[in-house]
PDB file of N, CA, C and O in Angstrom:
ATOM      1  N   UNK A   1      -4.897  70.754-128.569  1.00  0.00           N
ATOM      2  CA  UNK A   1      -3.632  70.603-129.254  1.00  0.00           C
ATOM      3  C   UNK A   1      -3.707  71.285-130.614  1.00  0.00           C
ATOM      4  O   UNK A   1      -4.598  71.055-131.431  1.00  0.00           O
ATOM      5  N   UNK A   2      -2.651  72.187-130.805  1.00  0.00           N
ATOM      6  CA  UNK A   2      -2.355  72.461-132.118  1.00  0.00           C
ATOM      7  C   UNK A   2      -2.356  71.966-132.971  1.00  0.00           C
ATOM      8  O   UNK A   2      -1.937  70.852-132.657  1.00  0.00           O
ATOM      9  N   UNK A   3      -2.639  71.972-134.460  1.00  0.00           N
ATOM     10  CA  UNK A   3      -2.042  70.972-135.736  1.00  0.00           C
ATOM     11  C   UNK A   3      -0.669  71.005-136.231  1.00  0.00           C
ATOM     12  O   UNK A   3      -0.266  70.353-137.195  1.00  0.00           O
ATOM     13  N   UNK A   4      -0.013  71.756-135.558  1.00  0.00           N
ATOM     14  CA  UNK A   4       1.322  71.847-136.063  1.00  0.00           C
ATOM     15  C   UNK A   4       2.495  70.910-134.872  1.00  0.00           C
ATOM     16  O   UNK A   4       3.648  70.481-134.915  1.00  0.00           O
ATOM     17  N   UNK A   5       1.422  70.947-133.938  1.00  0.00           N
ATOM     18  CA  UNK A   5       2.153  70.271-132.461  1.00  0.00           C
ATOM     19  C   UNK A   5       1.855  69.096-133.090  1.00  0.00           C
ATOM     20  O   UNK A   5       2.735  68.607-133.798  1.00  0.00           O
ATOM     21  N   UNK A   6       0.589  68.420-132.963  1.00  0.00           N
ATOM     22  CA  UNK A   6       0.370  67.185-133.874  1.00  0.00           C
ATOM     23  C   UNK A   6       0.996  66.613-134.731  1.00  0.00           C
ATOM     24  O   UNK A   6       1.199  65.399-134.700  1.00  0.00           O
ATOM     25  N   UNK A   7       1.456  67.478-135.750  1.00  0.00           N
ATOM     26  CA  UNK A   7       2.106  67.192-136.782  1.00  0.00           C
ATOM     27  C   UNK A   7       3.729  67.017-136.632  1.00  0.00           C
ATOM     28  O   UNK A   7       4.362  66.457-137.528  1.00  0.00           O
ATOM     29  N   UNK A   8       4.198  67.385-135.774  1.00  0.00           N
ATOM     30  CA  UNK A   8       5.297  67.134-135.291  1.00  0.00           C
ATOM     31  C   UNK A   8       6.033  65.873-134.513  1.00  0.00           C
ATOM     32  O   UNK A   8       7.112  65.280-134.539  1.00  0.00           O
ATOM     33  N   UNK A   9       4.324  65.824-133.552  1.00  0.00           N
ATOM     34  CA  UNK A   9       4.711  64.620-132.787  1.00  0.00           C
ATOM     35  C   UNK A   9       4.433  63.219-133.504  1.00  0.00           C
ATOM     36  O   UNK A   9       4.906  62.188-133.025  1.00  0.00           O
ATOM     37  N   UNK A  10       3.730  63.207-134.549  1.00  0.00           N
ATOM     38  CA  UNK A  10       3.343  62.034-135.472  1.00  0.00           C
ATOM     39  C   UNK A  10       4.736  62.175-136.478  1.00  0.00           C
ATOM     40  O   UNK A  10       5.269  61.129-136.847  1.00  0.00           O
ATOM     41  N   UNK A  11       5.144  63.119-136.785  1.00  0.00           N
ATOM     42  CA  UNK A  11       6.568  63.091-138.046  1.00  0.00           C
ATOM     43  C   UNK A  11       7.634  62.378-136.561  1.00  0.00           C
ATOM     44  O   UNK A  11       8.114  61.252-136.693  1.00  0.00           O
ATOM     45  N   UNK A  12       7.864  63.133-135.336  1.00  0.00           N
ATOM     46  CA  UNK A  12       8.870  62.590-135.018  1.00  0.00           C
ATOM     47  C   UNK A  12       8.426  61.455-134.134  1.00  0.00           C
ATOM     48  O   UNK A  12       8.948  61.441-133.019  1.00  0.00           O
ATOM     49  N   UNK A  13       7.438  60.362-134.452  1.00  0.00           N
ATOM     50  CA  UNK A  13       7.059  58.585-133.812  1.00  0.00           C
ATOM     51  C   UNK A  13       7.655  58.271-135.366  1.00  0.00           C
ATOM     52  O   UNK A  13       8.782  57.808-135.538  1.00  0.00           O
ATOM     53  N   UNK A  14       6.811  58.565-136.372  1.00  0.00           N
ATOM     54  CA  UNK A  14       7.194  58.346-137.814  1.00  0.00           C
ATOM     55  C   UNK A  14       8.952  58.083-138.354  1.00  0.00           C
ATOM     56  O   UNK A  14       9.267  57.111-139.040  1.00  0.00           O
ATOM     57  N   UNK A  15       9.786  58.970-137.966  1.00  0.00           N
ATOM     58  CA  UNK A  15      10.953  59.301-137.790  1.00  0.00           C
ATOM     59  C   UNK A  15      11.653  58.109-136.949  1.00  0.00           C
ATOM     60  O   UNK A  15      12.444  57.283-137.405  1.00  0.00           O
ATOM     61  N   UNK A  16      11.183  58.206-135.612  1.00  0.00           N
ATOM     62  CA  UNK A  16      11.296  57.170-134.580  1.00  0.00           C
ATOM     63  C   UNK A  16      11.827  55.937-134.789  1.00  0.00           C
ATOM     64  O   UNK A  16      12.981  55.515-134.718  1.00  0.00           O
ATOM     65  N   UNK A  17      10.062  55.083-135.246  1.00  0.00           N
ATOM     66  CA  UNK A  17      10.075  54.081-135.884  1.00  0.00           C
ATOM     67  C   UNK A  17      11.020  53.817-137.280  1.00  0.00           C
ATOM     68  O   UNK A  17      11.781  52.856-137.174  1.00  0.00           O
ATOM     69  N   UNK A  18      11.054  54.384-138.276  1.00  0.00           N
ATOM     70  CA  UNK A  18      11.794  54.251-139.483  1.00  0.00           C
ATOM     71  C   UNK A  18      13.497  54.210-139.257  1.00  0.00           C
ATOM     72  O   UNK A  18      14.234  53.894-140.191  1.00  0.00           O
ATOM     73  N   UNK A  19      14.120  54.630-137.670  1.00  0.00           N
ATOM     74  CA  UNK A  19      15.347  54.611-137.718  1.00  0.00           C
ATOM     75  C   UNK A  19      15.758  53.426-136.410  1.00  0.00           C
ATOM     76  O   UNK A  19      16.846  53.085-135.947  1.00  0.00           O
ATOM     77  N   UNK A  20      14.069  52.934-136.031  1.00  0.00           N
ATOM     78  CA  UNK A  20      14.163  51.494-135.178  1.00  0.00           C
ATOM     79  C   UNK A  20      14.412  50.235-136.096  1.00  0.00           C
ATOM     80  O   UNK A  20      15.056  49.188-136.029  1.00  0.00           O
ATOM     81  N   UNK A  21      13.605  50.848-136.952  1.00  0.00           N
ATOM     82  CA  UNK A  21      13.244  48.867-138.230  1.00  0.00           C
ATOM     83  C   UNK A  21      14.501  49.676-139.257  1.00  0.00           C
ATOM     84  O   UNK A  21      14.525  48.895-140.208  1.00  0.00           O
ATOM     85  N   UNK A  22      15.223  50.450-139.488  1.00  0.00           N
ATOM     86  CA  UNK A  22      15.993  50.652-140.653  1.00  0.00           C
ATOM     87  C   UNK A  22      17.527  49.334-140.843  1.00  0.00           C
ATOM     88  O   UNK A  22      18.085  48.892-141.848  1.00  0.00           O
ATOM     89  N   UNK A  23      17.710  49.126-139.601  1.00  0.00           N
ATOM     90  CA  UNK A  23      18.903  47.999-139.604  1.00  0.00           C
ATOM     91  C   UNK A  23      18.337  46.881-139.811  1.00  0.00           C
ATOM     92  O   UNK A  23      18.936  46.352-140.747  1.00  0.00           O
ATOM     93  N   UNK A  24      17.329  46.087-139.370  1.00  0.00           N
ATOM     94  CA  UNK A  24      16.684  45.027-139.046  1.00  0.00           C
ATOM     95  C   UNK A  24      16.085  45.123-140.609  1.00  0.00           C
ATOM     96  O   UNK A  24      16.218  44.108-141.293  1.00  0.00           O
ATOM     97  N   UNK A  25      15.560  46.061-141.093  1.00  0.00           N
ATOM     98  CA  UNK A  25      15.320  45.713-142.840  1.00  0.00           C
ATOM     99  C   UNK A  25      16.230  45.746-143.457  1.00  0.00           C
ATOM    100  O   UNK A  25      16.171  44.897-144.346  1.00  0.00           O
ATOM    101  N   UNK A  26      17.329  46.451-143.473  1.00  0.00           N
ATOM    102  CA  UNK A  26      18.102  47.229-144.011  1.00  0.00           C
ATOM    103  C   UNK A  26      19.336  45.156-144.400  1.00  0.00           C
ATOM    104  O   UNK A  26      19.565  44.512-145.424  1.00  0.00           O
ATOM    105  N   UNK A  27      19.733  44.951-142.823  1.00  0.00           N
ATOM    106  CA  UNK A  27      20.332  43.751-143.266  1.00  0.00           C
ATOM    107  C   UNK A  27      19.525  42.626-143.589  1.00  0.00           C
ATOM    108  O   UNK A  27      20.183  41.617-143.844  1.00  0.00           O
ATOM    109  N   UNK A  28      18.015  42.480-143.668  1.00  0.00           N
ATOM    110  CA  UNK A  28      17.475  41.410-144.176  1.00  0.00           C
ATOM    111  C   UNK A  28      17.308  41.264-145.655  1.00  0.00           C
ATOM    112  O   UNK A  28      17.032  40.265-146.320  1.00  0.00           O
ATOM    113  N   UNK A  29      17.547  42.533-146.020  1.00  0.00           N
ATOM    114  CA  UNK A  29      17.147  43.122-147.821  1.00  0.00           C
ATOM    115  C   UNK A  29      18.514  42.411-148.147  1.00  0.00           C
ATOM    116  O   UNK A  29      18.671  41.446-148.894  1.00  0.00           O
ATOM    117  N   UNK A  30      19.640  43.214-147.298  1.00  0.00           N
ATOM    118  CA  UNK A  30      21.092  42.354-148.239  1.00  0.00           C
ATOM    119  C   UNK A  30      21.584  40.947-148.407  1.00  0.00           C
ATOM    120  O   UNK A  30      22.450  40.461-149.133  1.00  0.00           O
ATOM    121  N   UNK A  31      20.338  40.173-147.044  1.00  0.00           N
ATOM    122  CA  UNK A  31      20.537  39.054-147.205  1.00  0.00           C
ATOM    123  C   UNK A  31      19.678  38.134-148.065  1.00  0.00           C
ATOM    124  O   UNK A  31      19.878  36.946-148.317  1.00  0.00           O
ATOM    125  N   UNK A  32      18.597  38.991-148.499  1.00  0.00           N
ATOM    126  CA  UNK A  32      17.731  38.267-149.257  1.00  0.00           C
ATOM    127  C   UNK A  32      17.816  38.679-150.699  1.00  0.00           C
ATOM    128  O   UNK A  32      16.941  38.220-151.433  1.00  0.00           O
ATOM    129  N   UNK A  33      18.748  39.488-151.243  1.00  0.00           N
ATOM    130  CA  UNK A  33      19.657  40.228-152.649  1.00  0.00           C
ATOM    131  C   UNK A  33      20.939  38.817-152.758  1.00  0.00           C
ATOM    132  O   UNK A  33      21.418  38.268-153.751  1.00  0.00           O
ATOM    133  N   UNK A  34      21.139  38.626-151.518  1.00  0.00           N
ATOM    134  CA  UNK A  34      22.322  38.097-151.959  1.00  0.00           C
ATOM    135  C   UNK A  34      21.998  36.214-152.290  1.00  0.00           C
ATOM    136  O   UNK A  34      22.638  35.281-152.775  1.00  0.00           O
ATOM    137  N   UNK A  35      20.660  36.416-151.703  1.00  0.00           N
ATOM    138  CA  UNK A  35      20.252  34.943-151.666  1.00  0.00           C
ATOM    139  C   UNK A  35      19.504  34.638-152.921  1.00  0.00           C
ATOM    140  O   UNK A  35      19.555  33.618-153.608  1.00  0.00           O
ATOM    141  N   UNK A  36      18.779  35.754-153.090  1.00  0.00           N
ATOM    142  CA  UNK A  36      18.459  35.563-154.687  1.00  0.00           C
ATOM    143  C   UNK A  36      19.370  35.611-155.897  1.00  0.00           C
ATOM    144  O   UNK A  36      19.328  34.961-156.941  1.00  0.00           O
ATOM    145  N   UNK A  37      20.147  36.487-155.513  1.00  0.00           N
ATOM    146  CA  UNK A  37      21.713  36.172-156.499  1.00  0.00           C
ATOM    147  C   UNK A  37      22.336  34.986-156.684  1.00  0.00           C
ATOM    148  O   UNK A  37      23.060  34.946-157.679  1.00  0.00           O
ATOM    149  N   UNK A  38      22.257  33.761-155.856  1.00  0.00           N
ATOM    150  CA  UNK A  38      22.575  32.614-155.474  1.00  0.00           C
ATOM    151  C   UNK A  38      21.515  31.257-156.154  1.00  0.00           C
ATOM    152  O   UNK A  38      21.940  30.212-156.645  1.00  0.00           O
ATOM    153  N   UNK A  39      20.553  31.526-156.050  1.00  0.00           N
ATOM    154  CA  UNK A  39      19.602  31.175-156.307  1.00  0.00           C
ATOM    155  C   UNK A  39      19.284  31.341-158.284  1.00  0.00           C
ATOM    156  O   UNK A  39      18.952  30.486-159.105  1.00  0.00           O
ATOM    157  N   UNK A  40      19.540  32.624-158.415  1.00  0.00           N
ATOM    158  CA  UNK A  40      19.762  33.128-159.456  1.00  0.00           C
ATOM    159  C   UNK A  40      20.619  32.218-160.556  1.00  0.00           C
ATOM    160  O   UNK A  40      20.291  31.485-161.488  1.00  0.00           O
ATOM    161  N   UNK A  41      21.817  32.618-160.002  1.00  0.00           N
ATOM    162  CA  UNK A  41      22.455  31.649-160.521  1.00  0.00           C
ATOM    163  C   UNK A  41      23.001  30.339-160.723  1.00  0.00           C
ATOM    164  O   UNK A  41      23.704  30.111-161.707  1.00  0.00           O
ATOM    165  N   UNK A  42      22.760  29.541-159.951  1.00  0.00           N
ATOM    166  CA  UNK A  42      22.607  28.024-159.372  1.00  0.00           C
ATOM    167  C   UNK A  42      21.335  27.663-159.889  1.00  0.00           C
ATOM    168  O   UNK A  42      21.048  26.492-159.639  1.00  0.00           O
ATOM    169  N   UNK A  43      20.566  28.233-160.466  1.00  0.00           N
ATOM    170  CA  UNK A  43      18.946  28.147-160.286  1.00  0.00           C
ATOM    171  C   UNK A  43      18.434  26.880-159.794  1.00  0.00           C
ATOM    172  O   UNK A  43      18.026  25.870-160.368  1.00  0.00           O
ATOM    173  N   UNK A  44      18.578  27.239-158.457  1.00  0.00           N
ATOM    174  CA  UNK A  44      17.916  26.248-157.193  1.00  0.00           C
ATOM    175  C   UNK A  44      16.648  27.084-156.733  1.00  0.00           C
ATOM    176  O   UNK A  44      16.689  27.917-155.827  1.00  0.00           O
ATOM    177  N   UNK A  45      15.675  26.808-157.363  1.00  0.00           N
ATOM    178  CA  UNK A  45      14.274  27.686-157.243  1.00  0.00           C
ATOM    179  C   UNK A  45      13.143  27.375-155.155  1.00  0.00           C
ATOM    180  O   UNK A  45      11.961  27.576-154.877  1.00  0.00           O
ATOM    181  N   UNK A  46      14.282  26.872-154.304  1.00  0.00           N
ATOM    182  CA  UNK A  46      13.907  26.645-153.419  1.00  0.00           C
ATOM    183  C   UNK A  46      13.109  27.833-152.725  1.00  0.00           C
ATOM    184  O   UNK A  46      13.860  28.769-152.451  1.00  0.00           O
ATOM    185  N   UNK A  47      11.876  28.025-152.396  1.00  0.00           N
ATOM    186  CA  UNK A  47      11.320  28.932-151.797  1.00  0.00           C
ATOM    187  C   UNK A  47      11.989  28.726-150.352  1.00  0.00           C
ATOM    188  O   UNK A  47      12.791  29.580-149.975  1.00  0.00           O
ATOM    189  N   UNK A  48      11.676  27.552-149.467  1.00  0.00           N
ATOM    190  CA  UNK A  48      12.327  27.872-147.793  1.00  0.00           C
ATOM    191  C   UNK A  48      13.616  28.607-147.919  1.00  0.00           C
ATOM    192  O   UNK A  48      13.936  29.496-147.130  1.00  0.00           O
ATOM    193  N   UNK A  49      14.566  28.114-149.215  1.00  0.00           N
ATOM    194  CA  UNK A  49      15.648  28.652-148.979  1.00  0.00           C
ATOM    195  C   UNK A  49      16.203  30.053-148.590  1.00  0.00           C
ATOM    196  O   UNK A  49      17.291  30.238-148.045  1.00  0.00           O
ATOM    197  N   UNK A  50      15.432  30.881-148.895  1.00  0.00           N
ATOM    198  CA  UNK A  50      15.502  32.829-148.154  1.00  0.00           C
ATOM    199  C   UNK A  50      15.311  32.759-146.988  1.00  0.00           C
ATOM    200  O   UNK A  50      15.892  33.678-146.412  1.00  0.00           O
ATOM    201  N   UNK A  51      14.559  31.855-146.064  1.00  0.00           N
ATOM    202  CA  UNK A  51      13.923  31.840-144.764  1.00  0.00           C
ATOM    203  C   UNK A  51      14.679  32.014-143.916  1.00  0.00           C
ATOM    204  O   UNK A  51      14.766  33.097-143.338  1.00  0.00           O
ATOM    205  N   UNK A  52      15.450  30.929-143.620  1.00  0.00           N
ATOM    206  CA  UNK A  52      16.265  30.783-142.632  1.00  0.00           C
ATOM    207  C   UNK A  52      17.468  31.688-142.470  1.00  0.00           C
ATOM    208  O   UNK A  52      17.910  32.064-141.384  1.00  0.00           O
ATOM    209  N   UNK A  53      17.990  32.021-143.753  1.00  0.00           N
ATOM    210  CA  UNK A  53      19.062  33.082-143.327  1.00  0.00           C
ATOM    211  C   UNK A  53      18.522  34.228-142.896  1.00  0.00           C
ATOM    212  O   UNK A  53      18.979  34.761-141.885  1.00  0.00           O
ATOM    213  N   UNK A  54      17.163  34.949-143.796  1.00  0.00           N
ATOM    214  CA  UNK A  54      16.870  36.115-143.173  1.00  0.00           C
ATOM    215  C   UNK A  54      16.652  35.784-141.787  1.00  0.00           C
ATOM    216  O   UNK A  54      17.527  36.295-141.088  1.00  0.00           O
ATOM    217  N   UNK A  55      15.836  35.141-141.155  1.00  0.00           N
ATOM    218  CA  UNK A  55      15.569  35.077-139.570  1.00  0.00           C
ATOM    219  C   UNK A  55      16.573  35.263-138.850  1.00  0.00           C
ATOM    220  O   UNK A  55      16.665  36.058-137.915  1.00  0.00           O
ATOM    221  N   UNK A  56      17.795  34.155-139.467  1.00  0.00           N
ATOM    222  CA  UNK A  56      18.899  34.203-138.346  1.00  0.00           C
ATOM    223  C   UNK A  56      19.303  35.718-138.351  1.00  0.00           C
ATOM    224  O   UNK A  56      19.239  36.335-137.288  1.00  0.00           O
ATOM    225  N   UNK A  57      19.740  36.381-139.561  1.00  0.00           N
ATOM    226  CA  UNK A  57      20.685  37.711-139.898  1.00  0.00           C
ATOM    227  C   UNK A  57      19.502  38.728-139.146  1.00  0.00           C
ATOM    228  O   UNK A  57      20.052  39.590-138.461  1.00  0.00           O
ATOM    229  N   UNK A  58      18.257  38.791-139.136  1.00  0.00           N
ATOM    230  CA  UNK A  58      17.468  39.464-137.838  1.00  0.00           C
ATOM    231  C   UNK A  58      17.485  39.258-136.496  1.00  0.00           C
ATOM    232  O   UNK A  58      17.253  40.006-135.547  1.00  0.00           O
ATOM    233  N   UNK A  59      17.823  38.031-136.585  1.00  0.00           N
ATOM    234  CA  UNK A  59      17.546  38.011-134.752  1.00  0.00           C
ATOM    235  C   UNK A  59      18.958  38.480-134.424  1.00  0.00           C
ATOM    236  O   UNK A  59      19.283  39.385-133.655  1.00  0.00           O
ATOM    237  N   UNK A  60      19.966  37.446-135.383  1.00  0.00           N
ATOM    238  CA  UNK A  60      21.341  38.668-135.273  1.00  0.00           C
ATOM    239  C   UNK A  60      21.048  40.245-135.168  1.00  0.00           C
ATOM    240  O   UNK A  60      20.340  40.502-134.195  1.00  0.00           O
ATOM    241  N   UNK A  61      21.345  41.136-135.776  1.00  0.00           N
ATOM    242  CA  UNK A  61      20.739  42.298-135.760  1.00  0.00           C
ATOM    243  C   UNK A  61      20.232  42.879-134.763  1.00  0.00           C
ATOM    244  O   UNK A  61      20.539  44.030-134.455  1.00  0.00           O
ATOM    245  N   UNK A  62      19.216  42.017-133.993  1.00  0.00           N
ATOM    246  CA  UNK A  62      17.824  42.539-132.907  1.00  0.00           C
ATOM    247  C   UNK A  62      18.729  42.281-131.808  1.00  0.00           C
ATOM    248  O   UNK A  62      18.365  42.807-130.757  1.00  0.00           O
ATOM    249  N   UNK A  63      20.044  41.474-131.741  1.00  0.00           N
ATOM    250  CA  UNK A  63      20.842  41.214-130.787  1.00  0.00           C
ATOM    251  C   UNK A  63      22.305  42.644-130.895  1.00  0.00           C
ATOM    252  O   UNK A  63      22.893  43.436-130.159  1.00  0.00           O
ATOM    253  N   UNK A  64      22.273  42.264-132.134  1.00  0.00           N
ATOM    254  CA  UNK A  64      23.606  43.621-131.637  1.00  0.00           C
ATOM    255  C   UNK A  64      22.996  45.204-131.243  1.00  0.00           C
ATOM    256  O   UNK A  64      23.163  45.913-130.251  1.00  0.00           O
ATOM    257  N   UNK A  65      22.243  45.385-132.465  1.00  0.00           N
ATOM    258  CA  UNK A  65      21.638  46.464-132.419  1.00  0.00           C
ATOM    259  C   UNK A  65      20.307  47.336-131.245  1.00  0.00           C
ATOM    260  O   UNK A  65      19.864  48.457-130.992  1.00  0.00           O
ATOM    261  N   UNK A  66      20.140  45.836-130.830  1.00  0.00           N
ATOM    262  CA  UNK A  66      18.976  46.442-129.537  1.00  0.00           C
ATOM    263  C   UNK A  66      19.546  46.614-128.524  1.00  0.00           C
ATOM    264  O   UNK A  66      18.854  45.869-127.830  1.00  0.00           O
ATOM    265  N   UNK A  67      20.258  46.999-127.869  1.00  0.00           N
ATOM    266  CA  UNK A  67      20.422  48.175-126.886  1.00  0.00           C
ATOM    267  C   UNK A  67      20.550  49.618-127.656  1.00  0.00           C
ATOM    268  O   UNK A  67      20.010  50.549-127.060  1.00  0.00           O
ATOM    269  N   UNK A  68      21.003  49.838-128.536  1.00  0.00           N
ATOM    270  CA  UNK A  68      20.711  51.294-129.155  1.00  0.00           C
ATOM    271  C   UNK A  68      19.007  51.554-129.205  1.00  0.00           C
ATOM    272  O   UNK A  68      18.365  52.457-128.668  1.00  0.00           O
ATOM    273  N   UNK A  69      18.499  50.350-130.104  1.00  0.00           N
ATOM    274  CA  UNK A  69      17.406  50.551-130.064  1.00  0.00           C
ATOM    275  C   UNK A  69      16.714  50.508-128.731  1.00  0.00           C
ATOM    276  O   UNK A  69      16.246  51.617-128.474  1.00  0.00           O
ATOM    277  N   UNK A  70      16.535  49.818-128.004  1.00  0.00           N
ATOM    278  CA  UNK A  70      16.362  50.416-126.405  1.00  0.00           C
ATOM    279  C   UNK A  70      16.197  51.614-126.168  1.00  0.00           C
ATOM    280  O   UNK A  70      15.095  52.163-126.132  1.00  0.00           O
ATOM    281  N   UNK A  71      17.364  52.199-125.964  1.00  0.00           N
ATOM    282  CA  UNK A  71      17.507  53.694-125.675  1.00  0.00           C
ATOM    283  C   UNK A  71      17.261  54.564-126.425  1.00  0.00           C
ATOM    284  O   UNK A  71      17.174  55.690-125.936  1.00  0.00           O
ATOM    285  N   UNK A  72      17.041  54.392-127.978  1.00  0.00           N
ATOM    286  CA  UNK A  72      16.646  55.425-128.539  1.00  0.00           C
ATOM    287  C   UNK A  72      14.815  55.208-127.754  1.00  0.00           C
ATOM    288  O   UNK A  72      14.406  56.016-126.919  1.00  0.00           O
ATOM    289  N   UNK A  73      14.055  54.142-128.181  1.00  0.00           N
ATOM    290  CA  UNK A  73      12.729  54.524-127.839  1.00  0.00           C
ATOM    291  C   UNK A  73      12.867  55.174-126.147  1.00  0.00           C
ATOM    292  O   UNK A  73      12.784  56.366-125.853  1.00  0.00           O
ATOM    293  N   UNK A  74      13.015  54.435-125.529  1.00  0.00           N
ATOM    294  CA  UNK A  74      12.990  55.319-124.435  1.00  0.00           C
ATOM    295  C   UNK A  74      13.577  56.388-123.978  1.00  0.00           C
ATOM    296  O   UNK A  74      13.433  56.761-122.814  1.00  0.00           O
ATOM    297  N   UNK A  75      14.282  56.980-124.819  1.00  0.00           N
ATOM    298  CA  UNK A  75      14.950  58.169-125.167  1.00  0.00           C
ATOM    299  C   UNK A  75      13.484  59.287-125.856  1.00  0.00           C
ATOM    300  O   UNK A  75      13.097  60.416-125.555  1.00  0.00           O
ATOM    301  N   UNK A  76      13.100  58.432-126.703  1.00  0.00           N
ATOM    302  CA  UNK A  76      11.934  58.758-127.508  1.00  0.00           C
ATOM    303  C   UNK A  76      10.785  58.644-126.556  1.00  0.00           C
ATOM    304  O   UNK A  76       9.943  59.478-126.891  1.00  0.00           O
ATOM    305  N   UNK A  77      10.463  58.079-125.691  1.00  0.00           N
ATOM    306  CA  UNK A  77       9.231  57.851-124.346  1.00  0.00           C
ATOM    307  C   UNK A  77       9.533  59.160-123.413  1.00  0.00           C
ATOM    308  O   UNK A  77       8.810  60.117-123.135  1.00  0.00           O
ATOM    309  N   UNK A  78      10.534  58.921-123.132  1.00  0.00           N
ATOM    310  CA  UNK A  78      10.915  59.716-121.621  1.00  0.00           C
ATOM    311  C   UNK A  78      10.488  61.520-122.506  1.00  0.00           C
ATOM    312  O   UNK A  78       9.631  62.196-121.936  1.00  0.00           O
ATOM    313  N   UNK A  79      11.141  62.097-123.809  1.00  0.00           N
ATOM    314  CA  UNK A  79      10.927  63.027-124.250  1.00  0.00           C
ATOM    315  C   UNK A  79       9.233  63.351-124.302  1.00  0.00           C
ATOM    316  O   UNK A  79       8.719  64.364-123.827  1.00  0.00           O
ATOM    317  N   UNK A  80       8.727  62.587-124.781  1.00  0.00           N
ATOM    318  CA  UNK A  80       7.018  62.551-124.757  1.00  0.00           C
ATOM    319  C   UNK A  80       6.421  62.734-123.525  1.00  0.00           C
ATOM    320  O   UNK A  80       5.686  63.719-123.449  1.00  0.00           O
ATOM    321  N   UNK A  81       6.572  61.869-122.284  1.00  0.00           N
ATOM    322  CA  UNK A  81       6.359  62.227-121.413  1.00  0.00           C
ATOM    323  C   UNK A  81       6.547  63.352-120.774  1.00  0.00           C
ATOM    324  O   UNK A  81       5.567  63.794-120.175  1.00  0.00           O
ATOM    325  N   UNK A  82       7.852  64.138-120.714  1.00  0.00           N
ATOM    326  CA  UNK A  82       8.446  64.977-119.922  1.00  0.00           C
ATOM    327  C   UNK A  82       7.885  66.278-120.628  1.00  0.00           C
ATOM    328  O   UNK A  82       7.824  67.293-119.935  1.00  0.00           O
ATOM    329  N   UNK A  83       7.437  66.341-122.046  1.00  0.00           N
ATOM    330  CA  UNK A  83       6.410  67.495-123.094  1.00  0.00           C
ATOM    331  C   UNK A  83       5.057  67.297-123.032  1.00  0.00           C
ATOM    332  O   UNK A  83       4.370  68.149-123.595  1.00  0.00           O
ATOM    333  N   UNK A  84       4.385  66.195-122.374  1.00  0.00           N
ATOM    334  CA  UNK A  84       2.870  66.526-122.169  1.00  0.00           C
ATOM    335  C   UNK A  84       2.650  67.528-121.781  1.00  0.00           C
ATOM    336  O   UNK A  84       1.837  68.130-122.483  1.00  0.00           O
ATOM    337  N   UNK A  85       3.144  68.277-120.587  1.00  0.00           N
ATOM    338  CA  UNK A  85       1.859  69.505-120.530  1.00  0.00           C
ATOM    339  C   UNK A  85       2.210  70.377-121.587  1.00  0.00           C
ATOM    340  O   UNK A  85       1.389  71.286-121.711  1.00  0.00           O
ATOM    341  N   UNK A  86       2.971  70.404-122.238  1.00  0.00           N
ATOM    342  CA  UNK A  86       2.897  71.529-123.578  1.00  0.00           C
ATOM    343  C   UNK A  86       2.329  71.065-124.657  1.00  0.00           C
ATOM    344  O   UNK A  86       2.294  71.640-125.745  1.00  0.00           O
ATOM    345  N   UNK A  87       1.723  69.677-124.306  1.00  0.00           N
ATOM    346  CA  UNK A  87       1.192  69.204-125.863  1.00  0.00           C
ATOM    347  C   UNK A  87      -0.428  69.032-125.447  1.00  0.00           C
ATOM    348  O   UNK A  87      -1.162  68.455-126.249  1.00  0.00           O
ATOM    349  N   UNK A  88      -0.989  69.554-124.153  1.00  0.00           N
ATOM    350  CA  UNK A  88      -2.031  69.376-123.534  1.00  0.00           C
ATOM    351  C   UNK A  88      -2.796  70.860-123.582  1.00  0.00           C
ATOM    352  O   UNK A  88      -3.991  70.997-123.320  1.00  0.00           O
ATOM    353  N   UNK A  89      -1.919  71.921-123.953  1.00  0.00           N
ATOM    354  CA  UNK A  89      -2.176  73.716-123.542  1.00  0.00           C
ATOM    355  C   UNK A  89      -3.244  73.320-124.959  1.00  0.00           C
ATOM    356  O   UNK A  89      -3.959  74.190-125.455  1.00  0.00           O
TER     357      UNK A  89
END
């Protein structure tokens, strides 16, 4: 294998991954901004209190958003597979 083939196929798993977890972080950050804002100002210094909303607003998330995510990885599998022998020369 080339280093430039290499380098391609590690940028686009890299790529991959970062646009699998980007929703699933992406709405746990706004829920845990908005919970510290709350917190903030109420100053109710409860640590459990971030917990439970982030979990729920993820598993939410992992529910709307995973069938995209689905198909992108195996969108992303099936491409890998179907380019082995050019990543094997």
């Amino acid at each position: 294998m080339e280093q430039g083939l290499v380098i391609d196929l590690a940028q686009n798993a890299l790529f991959t991954v970062l646009l699998l977890s980007g929703p699933m972080l992406g709405l746990g950050l706004l829920v845990g901004l908005a919970i510290s804002i709350f917190q903030a100002t109420t100053q109710i210094q409860e640590q459990t209190l971030s917990f439970i909303p982030k979990i729920i607003v993820i598993l939410g998330s992992m529910i709307v958003f995973g069938p995209w995510m689905l198909s992108t990885a195996v969108e992303f599998t099936q491409n890998l597979f179907l380019n082995i022998n050019n990543y094997l020369k």
